[in-house]
Biopython code that builds the backbone (N, CA, C, O; Angstrom):
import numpy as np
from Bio.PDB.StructureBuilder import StructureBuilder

atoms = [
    (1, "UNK", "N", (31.373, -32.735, 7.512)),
    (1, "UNK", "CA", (30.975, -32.038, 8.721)),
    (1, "UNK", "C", (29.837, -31.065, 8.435)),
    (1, "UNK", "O", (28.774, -31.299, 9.010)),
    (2, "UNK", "N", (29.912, -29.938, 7.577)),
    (2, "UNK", "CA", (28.618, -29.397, 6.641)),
    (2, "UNK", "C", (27.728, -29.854, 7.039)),
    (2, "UNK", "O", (26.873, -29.435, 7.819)),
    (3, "UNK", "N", (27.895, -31.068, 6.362)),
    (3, "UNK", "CA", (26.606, -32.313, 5.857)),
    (3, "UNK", "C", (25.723, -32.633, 7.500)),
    (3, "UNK", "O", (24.536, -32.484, 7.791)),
    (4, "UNK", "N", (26.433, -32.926, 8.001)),
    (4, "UNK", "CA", (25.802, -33.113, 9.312)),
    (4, "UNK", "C", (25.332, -32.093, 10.289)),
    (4, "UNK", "O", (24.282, -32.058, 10.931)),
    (5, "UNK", "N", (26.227, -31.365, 10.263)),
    (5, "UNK", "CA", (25.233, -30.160, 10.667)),
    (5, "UNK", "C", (24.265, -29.568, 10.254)),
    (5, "UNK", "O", (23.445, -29.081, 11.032)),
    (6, "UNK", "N", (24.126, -29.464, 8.622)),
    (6, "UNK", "CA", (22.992, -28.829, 7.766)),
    (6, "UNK", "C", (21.929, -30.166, 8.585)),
    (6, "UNK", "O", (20.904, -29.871, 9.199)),
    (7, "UNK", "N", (22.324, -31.301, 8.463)),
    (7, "UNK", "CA", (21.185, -32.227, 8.900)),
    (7, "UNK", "C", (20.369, -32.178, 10.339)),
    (7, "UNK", "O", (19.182, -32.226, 10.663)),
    (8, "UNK", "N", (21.520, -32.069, 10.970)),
    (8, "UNK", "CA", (20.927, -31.768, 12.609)),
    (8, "UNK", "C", (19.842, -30.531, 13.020)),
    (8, "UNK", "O", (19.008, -30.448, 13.921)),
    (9, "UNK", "N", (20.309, -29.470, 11.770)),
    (9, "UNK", "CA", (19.748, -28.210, 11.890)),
    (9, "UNK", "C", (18.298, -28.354, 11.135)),
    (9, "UNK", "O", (17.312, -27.696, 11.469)),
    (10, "UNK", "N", (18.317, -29.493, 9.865)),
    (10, "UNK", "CA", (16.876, -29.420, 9.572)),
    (10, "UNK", "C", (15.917, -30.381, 10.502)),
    (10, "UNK", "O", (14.689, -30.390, 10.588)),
    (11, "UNK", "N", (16.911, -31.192, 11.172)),
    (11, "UNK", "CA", (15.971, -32.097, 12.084)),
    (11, "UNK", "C", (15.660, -31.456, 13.187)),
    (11, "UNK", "O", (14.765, -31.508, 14.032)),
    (12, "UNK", "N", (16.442, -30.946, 13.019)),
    (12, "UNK", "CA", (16.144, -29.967, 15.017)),
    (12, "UNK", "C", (15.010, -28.884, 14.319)),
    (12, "UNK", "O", (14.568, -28.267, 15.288)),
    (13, "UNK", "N", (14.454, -28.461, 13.295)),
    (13, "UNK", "CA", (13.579, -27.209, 12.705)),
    (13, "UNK", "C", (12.305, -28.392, 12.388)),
    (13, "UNK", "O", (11.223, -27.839, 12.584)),
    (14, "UNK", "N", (12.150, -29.662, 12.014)),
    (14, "UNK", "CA", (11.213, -30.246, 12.047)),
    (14, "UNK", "C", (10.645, -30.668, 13.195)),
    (14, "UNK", "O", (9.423, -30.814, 13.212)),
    (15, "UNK", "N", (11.504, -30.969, 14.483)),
    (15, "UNK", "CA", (10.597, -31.146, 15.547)),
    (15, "UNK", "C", (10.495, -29.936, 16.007)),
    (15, "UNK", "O", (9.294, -29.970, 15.741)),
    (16, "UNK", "N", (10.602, -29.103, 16.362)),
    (16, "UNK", "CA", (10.580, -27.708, 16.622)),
    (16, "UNK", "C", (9.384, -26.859, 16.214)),
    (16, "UNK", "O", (8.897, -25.903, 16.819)),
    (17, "UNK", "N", (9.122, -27.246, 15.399)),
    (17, "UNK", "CA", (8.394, -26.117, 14.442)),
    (17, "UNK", "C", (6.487, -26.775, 14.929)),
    (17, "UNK", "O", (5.640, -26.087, 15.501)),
    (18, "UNK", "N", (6.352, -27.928, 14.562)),
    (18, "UNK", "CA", (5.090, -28.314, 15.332)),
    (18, "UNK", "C", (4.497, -28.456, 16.857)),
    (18, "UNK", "O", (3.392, -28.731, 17.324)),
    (19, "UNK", "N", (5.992, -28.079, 17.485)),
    (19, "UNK", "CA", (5.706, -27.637, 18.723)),
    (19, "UNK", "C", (5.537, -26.640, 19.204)),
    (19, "UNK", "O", (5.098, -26.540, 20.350)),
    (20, "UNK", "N", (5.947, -25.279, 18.193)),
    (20, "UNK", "CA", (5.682, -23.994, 18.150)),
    (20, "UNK", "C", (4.325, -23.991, 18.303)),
    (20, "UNK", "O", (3.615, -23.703, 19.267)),
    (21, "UNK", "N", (4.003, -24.479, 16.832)),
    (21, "UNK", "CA", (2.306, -24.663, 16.544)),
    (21, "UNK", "C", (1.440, -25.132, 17.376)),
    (21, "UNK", "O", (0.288, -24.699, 17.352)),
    (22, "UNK", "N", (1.733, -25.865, 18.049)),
    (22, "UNK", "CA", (0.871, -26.190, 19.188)),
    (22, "UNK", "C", (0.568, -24.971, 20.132)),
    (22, "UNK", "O", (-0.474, -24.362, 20.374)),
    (23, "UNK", "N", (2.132, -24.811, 20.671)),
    (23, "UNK", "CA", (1.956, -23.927, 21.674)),
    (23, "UNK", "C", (1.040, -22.397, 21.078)),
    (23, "UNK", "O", (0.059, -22.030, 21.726)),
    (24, "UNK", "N", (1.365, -21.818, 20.155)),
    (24, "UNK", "CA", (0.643, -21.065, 19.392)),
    (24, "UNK", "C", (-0.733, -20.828, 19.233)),
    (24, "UNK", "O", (-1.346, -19.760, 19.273)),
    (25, "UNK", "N", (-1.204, -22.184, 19.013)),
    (25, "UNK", "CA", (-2.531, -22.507, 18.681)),
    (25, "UNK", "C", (-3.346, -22.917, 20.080)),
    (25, "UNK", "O", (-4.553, -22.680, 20.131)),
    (26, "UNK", "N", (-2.632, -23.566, 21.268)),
    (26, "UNK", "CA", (-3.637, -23.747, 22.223)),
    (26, "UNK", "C", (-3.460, -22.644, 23.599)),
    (26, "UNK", "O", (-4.004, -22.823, 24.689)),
    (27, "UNK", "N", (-2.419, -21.292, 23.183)),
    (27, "UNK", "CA", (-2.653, -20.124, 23.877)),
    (27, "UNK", "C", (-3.820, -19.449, 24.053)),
    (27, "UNK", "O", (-4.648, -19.320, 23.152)),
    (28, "UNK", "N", (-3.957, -18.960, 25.268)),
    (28, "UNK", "CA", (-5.449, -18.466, 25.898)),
    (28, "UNK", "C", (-5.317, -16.883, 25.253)),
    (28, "UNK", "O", (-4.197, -16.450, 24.985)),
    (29, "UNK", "N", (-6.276, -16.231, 25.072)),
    (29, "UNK", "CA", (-6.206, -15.085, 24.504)),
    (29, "UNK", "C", (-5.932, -13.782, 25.402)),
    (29, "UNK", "O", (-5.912, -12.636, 24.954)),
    (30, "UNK", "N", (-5.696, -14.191, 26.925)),
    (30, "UNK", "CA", (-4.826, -13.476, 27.827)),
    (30, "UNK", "C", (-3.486, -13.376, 27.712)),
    (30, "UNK", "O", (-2.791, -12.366, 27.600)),
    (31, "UNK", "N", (-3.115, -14.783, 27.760)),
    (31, "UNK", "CA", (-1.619, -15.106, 27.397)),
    (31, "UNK", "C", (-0.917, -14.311, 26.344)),
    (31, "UNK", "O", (0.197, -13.799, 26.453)),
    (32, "UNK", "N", (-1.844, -14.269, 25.143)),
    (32, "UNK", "CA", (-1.364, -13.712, 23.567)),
    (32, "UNK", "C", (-1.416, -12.453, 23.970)),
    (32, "UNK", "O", (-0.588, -11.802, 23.334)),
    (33, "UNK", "N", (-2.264, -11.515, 25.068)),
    (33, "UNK", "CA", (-2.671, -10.685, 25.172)),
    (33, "UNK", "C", (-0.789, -9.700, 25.673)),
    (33, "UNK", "O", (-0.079, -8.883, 25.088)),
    (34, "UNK", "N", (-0.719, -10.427, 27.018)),
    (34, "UNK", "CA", (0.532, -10.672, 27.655)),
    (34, "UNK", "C", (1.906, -10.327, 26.694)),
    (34, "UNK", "O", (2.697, -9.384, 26.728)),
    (35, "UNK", "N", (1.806, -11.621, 25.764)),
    (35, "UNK", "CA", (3.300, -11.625, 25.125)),
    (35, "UNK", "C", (3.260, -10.335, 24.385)),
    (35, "UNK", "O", (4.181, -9.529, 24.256)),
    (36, "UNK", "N", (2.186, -10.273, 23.973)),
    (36, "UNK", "CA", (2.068, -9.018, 22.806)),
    (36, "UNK", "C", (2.678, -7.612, 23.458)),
    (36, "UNK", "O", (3.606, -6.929, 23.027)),
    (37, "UNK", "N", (1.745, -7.376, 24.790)),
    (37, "UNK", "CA", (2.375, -6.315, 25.025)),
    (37, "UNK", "C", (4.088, -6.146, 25.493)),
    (37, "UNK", "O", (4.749, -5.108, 25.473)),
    (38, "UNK", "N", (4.590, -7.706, 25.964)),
    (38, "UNK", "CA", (5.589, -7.381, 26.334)),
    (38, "UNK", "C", (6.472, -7.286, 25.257)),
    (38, "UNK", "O", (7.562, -6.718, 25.327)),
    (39, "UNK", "N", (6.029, -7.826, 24.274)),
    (39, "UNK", "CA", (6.862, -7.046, 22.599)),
    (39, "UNK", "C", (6.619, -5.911, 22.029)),
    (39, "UNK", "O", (6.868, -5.571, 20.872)),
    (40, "UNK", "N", (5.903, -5.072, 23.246)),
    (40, "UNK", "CA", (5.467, -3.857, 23.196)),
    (40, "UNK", "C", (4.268, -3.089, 22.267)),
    (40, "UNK", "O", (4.004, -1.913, 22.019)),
    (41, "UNK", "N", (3.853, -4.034, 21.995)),
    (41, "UNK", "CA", (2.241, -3.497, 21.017)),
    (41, "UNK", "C", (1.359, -2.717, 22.296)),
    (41, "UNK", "O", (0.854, -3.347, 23.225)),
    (42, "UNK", "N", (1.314, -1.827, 22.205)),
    (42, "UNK", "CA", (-0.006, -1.040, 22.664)),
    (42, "UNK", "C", (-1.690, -1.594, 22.570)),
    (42, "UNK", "O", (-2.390, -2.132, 21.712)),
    (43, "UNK", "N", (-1.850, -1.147, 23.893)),
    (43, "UNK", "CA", (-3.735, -2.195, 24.499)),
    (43, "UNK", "C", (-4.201, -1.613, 23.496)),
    (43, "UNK", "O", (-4.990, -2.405, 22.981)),
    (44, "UNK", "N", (-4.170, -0.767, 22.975)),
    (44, "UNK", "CA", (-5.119, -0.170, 21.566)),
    (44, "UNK", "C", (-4.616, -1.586, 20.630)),
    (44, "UNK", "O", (-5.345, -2.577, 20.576)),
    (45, "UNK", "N", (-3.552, -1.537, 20.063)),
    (45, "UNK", "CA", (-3.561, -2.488, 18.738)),
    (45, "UNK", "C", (-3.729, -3.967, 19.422)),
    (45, "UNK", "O", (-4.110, -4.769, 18.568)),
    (46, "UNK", "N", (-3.540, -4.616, 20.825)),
    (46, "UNK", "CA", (-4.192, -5.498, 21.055)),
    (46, "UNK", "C", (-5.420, -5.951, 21.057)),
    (46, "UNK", "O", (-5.846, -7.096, 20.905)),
    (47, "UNK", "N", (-6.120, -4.644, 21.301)),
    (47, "UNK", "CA", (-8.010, -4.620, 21.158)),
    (47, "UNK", "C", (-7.792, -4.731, 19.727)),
    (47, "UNK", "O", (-7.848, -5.872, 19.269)),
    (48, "UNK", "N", (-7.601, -3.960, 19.087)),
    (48, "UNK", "CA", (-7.812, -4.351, 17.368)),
    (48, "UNK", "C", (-8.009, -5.808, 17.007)),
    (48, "UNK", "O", (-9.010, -6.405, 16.610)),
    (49, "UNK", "N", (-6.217, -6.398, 17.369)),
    (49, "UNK", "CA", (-5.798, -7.440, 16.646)),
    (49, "UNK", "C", (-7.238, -8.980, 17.783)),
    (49, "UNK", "O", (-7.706, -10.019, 17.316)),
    (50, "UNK", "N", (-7.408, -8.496, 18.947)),
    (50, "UNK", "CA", (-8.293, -9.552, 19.765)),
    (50, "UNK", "C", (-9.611, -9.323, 18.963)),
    (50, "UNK", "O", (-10.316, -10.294, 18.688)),
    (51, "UNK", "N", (-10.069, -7.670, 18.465)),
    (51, "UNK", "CA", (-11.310, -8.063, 18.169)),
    (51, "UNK", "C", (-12.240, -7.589, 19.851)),
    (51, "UNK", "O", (-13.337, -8.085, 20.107)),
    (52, "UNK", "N", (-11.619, -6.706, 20.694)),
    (52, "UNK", "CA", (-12.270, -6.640, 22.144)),
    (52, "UNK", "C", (-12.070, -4.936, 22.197)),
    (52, "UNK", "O", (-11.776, -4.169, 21.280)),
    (53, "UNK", "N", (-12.241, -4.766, 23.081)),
    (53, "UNK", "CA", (-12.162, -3.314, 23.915)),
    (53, "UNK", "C", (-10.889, -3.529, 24.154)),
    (53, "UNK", "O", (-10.262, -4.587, 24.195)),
    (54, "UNK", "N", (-10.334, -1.710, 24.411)),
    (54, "UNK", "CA", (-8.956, -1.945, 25.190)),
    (54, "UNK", "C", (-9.303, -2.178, 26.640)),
    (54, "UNK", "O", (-8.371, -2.664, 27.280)),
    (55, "UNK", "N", (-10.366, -1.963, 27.288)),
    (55, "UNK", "CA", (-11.108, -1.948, 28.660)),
    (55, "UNK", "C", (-10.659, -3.599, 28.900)),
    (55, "UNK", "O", (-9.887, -3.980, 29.781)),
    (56, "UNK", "N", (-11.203, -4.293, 28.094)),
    (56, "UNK", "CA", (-10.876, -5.738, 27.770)),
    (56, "UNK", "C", (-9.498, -6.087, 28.389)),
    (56, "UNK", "O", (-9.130, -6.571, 29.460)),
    (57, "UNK", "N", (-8.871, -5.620, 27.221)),
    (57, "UNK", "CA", (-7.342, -5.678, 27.063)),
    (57, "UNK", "C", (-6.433, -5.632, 28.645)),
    (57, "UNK", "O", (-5.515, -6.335, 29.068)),
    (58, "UNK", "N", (-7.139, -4.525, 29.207)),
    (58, "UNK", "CA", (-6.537, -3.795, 30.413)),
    (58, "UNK", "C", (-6.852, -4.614, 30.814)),
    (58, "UNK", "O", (-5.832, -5.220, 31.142)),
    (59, "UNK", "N", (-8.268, -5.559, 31.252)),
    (59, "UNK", "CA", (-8.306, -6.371, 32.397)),
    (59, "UNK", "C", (-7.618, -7.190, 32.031)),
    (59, "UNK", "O", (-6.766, -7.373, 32.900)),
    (60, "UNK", "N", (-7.453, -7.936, 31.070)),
    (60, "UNK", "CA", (-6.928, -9.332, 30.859)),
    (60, "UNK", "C", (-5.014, -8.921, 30.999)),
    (60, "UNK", "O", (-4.412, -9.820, 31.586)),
    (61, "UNK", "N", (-4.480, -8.217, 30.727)),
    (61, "UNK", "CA", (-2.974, -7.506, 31.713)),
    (61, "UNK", "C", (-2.888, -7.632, 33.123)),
    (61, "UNK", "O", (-1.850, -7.789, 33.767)),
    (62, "UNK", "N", (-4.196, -7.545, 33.618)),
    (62, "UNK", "CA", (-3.918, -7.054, 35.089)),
    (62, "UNK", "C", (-3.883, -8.267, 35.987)),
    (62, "UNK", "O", (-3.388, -8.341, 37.111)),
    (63, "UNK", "N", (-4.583, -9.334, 35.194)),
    (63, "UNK", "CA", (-4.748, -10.260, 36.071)),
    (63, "UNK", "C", (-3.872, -11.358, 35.246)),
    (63, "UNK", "O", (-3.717, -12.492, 35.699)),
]
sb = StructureBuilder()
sb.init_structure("model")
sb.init_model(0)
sb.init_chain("A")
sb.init_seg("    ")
for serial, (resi, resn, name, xyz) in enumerate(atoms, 1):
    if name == "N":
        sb.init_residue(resn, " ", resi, " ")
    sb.init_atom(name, np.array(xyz, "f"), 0.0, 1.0, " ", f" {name:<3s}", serial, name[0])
structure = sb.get_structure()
């Protein structure tokens, strides 16, 4: 029983995991903008980590 579950759990982490990556990789830099703050990073360290203004930052939140 182990055995099969350890298995299900690495098969379920191999399809899983390149679908992360996708989603990851073809996010708009509003979107990233979005999740970030709602994991609570501050428009300051979002401008950092984007590389933009927080002016930036603020618009791309608002809309």
């Amino acid at each position: 029983m182990t055995t099969t579950i350890c298995l299900l759990a690495t098969l379920l982490a191999i399809l899983t995991i390149p679908l992360l990556v996708i989603y990851l990789a073809t996010e708009s830099r509003p979107q990233r903008a979005r999740r970030w703050r709602r994991g609570g990073m501050t428009q300051s360290a979002i401008a950092e980590r984007l590389g933009v203004s927080r002016t930036t930052v603020r618009r791309m939140l608002a809309s």
